[in-house]
N, C-alpha and C positions, 0 to 999 in steps of 0.2 A: 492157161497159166499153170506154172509148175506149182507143187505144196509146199505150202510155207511154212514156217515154226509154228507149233500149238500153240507156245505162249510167246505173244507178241513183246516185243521188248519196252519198257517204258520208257516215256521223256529223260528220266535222270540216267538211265543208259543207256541212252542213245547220246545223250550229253558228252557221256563218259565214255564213251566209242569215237567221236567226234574230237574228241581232245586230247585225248591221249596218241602217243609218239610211234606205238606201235601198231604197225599194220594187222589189222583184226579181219577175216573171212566167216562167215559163218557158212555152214552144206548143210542142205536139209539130207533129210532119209533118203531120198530120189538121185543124191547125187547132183544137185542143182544149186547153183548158189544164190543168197537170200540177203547177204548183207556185206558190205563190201565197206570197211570205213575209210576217210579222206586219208588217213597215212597208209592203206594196203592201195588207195587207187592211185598216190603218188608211188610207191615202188612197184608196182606191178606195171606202172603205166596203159591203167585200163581206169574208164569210165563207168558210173552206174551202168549207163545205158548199155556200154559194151559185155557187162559181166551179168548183173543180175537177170536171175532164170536160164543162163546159161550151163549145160551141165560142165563139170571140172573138164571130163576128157576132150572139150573143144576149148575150155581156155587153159589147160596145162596141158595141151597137144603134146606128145612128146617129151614129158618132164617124168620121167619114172622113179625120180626121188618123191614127189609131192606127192602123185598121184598113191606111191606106195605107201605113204604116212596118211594119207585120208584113208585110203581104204583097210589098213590096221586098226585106225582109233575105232572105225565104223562096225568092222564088222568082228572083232576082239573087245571093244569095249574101253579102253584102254588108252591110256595117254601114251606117244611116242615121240620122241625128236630126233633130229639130226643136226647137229652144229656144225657141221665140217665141210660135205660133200658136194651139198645142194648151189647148184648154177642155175640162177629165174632167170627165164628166156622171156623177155620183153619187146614189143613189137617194134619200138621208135627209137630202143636203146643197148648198148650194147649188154652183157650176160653178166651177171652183179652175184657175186657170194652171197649166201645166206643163211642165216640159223633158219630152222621149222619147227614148231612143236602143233603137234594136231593129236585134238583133248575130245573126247566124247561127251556131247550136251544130254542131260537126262531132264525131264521132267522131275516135279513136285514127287509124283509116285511111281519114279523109277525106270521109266518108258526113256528108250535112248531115239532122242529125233534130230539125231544131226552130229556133226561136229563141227568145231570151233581151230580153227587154222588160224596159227600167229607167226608172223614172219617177221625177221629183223634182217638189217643191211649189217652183215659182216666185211665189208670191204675194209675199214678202215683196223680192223681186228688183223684179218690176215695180212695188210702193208705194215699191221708194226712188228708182226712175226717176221715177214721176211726182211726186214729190217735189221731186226735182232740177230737173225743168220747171216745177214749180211756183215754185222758189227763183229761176228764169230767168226766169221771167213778171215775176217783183215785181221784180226789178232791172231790168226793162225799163220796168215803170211807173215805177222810183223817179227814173228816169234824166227822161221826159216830166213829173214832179209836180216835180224839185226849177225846173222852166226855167217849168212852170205859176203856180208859187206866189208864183215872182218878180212875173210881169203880173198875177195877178191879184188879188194882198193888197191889194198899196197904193191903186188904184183901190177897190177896194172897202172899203177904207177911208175914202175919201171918198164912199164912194154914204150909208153908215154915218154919216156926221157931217154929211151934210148934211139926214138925213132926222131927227136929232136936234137941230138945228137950226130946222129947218120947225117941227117938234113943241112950240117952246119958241114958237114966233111965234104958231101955233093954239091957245093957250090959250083953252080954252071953249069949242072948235067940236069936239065929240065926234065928230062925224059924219064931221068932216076927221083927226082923230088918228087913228083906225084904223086907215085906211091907211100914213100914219106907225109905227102898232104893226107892221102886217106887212112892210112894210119894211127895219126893224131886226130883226125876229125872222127873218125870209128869210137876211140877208145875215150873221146870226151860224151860221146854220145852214150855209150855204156856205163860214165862216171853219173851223166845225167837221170837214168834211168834207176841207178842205185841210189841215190841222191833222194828219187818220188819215193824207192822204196823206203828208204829209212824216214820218209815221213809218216809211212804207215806203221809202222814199228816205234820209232822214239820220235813224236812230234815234239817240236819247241813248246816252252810253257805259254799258255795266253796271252798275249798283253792285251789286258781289258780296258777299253776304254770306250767314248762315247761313239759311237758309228752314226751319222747320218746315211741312212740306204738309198733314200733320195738322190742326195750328191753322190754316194761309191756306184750308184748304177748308170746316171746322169754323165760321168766321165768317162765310165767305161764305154757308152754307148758313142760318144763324141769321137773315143778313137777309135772304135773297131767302125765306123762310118768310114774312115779311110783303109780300111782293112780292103786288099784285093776281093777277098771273100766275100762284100759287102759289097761292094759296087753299085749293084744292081738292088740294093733291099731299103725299102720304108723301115722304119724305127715308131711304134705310136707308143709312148709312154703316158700311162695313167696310172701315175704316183700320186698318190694320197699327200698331200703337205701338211696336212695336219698331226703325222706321224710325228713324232717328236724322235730325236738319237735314242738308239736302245745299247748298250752295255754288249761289244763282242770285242772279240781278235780283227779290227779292221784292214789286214795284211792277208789274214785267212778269208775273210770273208768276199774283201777283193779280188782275189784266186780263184775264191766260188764262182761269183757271178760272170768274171772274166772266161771262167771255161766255159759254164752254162750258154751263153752270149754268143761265144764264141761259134761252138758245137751248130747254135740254133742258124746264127751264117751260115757256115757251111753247107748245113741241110737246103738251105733256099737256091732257087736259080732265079732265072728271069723275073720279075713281078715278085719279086719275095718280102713278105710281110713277117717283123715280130712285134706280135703284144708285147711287153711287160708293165705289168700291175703289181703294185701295194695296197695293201686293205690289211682292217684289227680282224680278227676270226673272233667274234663273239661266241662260236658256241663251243669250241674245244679251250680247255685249258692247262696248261702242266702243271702238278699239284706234286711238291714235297713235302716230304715230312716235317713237321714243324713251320710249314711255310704256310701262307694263302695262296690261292691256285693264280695263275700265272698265265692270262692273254698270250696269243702268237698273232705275229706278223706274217702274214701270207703274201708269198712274195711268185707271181705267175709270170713265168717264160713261153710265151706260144710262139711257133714258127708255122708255115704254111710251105716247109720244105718236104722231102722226100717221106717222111714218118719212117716205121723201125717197122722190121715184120715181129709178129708173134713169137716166131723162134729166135731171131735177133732179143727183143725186150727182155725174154728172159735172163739173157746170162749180161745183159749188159751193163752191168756195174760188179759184172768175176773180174780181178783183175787180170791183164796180159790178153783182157779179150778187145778185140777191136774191129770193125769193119773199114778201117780206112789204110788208106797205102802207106801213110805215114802214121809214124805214132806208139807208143807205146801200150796203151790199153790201159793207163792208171788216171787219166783226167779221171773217170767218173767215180772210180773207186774212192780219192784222195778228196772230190768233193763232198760223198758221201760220210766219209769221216771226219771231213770240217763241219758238217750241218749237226753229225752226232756229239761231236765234242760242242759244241753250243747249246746241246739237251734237245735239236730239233727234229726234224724230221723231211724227207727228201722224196718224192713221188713222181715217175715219168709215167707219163699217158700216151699215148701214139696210134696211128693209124696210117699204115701203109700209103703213102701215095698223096694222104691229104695233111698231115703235120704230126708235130708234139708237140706237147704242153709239159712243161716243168712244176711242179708245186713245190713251194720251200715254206717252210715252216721252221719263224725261231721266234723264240720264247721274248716277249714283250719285256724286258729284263730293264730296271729304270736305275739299280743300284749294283756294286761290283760284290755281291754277296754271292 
């Protein structure tokens, strides 16, 4: 049996280790660990059994951020963190952001027998930082599409009228209209494109009114079943009915789900399945100034199609970026700005080969304040 702490911890903190939010480790002297509480064996996804009396270098195998901040407090004296860096590699789960701070325990009379390792889940920190960048991105395109849209309508508005013109002059020469067809089909398509972008630049004002998500998700799913895309895919919808209408743009939000929806078709082939779910998110809330804090609706899109690779996920809400043969590359972008203009919040999960999951979050909103 490895050494334990000198002084045993009491019932009331052990209470207070037990109930509290934050994953608490204790290391003795030896390098071995001695106390592991229920919110460190929920984010590390280890067990008493698995952890205690084991020394760090076999449960942070390989973790040379952790292991660096134990072995400073321990052998410096000294408390240290990291907020930024640290990636906790976990055995059943994939690799989770994380604050660290590891604080040296001293005895009554100054004797240092251990240190004390506190972990927190920054995952939801860095989704609303990249968020934020993301919100910073589109305002930088909106700023180059509204000074684009000026040069480039008008002119191509006359590329447009003149090629429908020609067309009216070629009567009977099939062979010359053609190219007259793809001309105007080109430059509607370009009109269309300029069109998403000055949604990202000067969106229309809101019109607020009451949304049932239920029914906006419920009819969407009803059409896109006869969508070619769909063919072949289950629909399992578990909507909460007891959500009451919440206070949005139901024209933008219909757009939202339609693409999300959409996208999650595509991704499937043969045997293709999508969740989507509603539920209240009890434990996050939006809090304005002068306001009381403010419930979200969580609104989950799962597919069981293709998933995104790692280097796909990341840029996949730049806009002009796309992996498909069609398309322009602003679905995710112009989503992403509808979830923000609603004060919510937008999160794709993925995994090569086995699916994605969408998370939508909007604010539980019951009045047009």
């Amino acid at each position: 049996m490895t050494e334990v702490l000198h002084s045993p911890p009491t019932l009331l903190a052990l209470n207070i280790l037990a109930s509290t939010t934050e994953a608490v480790i204790a290391i003795n002297s030896t390098n071995h660990i001695v106390l592991l509480n229920p919110a460190a064996q929920t984010l590390t996804g280890l067990s008493l059994r698995q952890a205690i009396d084991q020394p760090i270098t076999t449960i942070f195998k390989g973790q040379k951020g952790l292991l660096y901040l134990i072995h400073t407090a321990m052998s410096e004296g000294r408390s240290i963190s990291d907020r930024e860096t640290i990636q906790l590699s976990r055995p059943h789960a994939p690799e989770l952001p994380i604050s660290a701070t590891a604080s040296p325990l001293f005895t009554d009379n100054g004797h240092q027998e251990g240190v004390i390792l506190i972990l927190h889940d920054a995952s939801n920190l860095r989704q609303l930082e990249q968020d934020v960048q993301r919100v910073d991105r589109l305002a930088m395109l909106g700023t180059l599409a509204a000074g684009l849209a000026h040069e480039i309508k008008n002119p191509l508005g006359g590329v447009k009228g003149a090629a429908q013109l020609l067309a009216m002059e070629l009567t009977g020469r099939q062979d010359l209209l053609e190219y007259t067809a793809v001309m105007i089909k080109e430059t509607d398509r370009i009109n269309e494109i300029i069109d998403e972008l000055m949604d990202l630049s000067t969106p229309r004002p809101q019109a607020l009114n009451d949304v049932n998500l239920s029914k906006v998700i419920t009819d969407i799913v009803l059409l896109q079943k006869q969508s070619p895309d769909a063919t072949d895919t289950r629909f399992i919808l578990q909507l909460d009915p007891t959500i009451p209408p919440i206070i949005g743009d139901q024209t933008l939000l219909t757009r939202l789900f339609l693409n999300i929806i959409k996208n999650a078709a595509e991704a499937t082939t043969t045997d293709g399945k999508i969740t989507i779910s509603t539920r209240i998110d009890t434990e996050h809330h939006l809090t304005r100034p002068g306001q009381g804090p403010t419930p979200f609706v969580v609104i989950k899109i799962t597919d069981n199609g293709c998933g995104i690779s790692k280097s796909v996920l990341k840029n996949i809400f730049t806009p002009f970026y796309t992996t498909k043969n069609f398309g322009s590359g602003l679905g995710l972008a112009i989503s992403q700005k509808i979830v923000s203009d609603h004060d919510g919040l937008l999160h794709l999960e993925s995994i090569q080969g086995q699916g994605t999951c969408c998370t939508i979050h909007l604010p539980f909103k019951r009045d047009k304040k």
